[in-house]
Backbone as CSV, one residue per row, in Angstrom:
resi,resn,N_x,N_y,N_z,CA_x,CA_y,CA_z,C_x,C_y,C_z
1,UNK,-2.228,-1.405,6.141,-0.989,-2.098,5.907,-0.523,-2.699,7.216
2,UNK,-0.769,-3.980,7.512,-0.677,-4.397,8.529,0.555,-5.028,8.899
3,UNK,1.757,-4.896,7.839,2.722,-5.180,8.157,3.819,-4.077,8.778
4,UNK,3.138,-2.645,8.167,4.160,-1.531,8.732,4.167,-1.305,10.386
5,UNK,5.004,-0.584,10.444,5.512,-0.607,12.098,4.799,0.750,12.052
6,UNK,4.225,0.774,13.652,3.126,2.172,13.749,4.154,3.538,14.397
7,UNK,5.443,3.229,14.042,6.441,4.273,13.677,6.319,5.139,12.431
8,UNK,5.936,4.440,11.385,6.280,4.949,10.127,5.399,5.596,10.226
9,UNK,5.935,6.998,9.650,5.116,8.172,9.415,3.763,7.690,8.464
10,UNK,2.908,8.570,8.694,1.327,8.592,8.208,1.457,8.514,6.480
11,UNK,2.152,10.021,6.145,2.623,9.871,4.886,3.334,9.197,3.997
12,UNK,4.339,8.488,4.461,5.158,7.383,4.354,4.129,6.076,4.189
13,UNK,3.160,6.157,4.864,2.474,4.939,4.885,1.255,5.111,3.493
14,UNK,1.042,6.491,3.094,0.084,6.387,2.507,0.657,6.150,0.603
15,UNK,2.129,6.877,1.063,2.582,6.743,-0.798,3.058,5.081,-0.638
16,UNK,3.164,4.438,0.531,3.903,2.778,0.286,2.492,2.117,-0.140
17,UNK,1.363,2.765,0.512,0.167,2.045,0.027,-0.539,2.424,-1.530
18,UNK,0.235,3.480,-2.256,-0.003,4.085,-2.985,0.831,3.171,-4.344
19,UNK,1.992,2.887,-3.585,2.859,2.055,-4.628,2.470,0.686,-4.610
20,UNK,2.118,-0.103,-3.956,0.788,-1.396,-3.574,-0.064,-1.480,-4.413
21,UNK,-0.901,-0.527,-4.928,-1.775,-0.782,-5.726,-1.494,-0.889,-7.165
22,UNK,-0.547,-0.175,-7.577,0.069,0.109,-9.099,0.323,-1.140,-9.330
23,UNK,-0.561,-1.898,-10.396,-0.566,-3.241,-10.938,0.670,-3.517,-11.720
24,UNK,0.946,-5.181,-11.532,1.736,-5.291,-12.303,1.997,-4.966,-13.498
25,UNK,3.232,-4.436,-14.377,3.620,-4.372,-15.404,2.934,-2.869,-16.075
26,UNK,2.586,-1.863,-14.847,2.518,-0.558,-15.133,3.359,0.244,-13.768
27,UNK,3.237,1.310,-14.314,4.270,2.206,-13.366,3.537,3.974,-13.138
28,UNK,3.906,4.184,-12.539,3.580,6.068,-11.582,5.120,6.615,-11.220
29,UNK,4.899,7.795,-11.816,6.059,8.682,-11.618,6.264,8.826,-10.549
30,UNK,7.355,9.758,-9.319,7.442,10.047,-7.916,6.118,11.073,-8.227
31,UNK,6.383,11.846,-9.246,5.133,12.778,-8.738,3.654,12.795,-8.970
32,UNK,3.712,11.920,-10.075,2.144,11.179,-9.931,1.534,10.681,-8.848
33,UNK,2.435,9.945,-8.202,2.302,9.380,-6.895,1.965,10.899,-5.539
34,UNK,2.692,11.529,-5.655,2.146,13.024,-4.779,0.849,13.682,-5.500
35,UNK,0.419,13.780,-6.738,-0.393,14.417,-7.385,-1.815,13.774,-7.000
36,UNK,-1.799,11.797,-7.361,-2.739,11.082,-6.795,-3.088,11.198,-5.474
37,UNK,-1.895,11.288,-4.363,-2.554,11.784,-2.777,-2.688,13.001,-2.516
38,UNK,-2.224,14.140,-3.037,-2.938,14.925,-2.911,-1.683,15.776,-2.354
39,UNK,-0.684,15.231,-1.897,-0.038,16.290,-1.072,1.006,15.899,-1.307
40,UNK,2.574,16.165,-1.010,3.533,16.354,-1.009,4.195,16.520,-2.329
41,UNK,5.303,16.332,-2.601,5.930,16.105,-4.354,7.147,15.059,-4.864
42,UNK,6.997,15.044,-5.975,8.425,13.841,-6.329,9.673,13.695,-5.499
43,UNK,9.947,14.506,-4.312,11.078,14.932,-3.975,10.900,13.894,-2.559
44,UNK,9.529,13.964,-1.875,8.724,13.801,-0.644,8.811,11.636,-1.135
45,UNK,8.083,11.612,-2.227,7.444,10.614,-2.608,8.975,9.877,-3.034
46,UNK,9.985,10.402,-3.647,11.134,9.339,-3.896,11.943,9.102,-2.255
47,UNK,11.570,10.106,-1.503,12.437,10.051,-0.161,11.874,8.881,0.634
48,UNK,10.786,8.707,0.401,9.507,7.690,1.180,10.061,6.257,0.576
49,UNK,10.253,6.248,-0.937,10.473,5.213,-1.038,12.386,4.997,-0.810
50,UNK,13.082,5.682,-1.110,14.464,5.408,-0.704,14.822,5.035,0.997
51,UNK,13.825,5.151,1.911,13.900,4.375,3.139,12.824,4.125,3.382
52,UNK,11.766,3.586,2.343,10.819,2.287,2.806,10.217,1.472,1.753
53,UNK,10.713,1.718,0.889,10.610,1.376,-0.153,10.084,0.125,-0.394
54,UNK,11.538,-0.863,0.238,12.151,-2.455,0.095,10.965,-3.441,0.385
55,UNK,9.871,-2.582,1.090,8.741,-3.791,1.525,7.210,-3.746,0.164
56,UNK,7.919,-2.914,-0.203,6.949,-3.166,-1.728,7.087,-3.060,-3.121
57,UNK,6.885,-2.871,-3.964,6.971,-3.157,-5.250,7.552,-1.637,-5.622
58,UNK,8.661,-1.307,-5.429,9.427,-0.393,-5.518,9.631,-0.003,-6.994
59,UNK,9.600,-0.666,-7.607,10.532,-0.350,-9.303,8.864,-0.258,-10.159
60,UNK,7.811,-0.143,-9.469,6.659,0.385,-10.292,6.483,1.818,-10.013
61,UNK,7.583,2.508,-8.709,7.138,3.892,-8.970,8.882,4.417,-9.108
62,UNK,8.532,5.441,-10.304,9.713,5.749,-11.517,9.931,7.020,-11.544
63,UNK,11.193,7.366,-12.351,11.544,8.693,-12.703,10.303,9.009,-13.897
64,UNK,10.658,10.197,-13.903,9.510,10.906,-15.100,10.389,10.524,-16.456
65,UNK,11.489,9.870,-16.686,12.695,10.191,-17.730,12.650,8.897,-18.259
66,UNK,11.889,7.840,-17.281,11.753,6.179,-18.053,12.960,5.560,-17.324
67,UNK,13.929,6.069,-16.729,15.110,5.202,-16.663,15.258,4.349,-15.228
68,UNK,15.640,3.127,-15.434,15.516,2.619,-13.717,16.108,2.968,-13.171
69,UNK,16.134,3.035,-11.772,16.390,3.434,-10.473,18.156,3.317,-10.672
70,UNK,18.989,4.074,-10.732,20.585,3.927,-10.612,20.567,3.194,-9.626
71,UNK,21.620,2.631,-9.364,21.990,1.112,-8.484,21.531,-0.092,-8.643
72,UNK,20.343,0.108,-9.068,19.316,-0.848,-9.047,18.539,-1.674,-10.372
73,UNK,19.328,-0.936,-11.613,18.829,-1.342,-12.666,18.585,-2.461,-13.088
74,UNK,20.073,-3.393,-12.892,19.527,-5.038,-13.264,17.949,-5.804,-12.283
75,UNK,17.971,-4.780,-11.161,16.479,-6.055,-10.128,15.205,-5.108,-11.318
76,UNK,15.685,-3.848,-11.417,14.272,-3.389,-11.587,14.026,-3.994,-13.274
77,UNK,15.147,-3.807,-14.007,14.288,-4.539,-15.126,14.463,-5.926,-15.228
78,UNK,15.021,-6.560,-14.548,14.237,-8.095,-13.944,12.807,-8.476,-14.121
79,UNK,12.595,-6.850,-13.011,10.944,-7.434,-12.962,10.072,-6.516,-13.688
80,UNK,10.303,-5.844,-14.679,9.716,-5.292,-15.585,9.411,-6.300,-16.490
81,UNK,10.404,-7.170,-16.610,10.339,-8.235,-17.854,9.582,-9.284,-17.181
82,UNK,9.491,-9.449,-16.041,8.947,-10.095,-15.267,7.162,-9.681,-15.636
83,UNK,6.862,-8.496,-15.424,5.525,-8.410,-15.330,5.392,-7.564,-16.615
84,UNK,6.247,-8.139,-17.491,5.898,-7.473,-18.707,5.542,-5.693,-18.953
85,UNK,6.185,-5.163,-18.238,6.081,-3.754,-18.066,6.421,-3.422,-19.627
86,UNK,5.852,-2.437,-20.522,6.357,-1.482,-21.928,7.490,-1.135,-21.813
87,UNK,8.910,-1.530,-22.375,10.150,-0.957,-22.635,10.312,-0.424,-23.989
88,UNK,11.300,0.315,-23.640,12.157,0.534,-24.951,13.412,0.587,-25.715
89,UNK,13.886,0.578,-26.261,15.654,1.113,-26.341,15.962,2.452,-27.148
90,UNK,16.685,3.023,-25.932,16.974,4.606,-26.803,17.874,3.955,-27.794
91,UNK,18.524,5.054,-28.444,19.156,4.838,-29.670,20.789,4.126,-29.087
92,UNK,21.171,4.953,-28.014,22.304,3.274,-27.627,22.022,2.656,-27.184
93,UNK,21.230,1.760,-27.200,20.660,0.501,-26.708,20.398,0.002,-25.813
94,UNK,19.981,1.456,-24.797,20.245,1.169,-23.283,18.328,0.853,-22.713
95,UNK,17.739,-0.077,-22.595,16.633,0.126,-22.068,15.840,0.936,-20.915
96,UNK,14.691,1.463,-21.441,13.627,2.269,-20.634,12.562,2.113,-20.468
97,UNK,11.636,2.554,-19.578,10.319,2.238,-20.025,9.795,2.587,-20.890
98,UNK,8.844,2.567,-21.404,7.727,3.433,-22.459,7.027,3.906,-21.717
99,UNK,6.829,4.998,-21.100,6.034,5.794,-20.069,4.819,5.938,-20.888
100,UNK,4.925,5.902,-21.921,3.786,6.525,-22.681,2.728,5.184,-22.482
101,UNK,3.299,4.204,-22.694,2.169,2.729,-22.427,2.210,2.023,-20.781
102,UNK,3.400,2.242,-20.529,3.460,1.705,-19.231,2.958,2.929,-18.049
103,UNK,2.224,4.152,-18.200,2.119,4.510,-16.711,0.961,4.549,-16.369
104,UNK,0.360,4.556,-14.956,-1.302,3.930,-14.619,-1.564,5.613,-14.415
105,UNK,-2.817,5.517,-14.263,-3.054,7.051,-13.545,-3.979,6.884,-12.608
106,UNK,-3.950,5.579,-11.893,-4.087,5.858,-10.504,-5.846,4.696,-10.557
107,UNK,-6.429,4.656,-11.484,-7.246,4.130,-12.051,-8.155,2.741,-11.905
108,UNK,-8.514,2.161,-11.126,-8.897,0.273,-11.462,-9.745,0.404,-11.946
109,UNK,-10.721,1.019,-12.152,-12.267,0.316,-12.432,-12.993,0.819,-11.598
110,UNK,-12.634,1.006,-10.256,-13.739,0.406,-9.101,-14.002,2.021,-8.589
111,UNK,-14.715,3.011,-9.142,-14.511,4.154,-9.093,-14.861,4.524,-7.651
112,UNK,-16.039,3.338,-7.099,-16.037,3.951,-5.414,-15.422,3.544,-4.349
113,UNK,-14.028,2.733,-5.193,-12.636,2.572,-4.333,-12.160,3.857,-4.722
114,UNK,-11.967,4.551,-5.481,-10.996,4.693,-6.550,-11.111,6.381,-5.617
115,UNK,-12.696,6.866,-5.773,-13.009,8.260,-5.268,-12.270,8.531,-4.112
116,UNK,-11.485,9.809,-3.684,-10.848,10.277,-3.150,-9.856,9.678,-2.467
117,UNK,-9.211,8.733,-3.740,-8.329,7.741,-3.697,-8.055,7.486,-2.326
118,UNK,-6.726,7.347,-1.758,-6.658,6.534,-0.278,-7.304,7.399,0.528
């Protein structure tokens, strides 16, 4: 990631590169995102992105609950609709994702990218 500053922590650098790959119009939980690298947890992985978030595709990594990011709801489903991400509407009509269609598991194809992921 040749744009990060060689301040940013190692780990920090590896879940921002982690949220980079998650293709458009799918999404990874905070803790999918720790489960795929191997180390830390949803707690580690939402802290990473709440101060570094802004330089990548932030609103593809999600609560486990479907719901966008509080504060932030109108950008993130902007670009859900944008990249066609799976929504839904609970019963008051409030939109979510469909976790069930929209989440990646870490996956492209390219399994000898893919092996012992980053």
């Amino acid at each position: 990631m040749g744009r990060m500053s060689e301040e940013l922590p190692a780990y920090a650098e590896r879940v921002l590169e982690a949220a980079e790959r998650i293709p458009p119009g799918r999404v990874m939980t905070y803790g999918d995102v720790a489960e795929w690298l191997g180390e830390g947890g949803p707690r580690q992985v939402g802290r990473v992105m709440a101060l570094y978030g802004g330089a990548v595709p932030w609103w593809r990594v999600v609560r486990a609950d479907g719901r966008p990011l509080p504060g932030s709801e109108r950008r993130a489903l902007e670009n859900y609709r944008t990249e066609a991400t799976p929504l839904r509407l609970t019963g008051d009509g409030e939109p979510r994702l469909d976790m069930r269609r929209a989440r990646w598991d870490g996956y492209d194809g390219d399994a000898a990218r893919d092996e012992g992921h980053i």
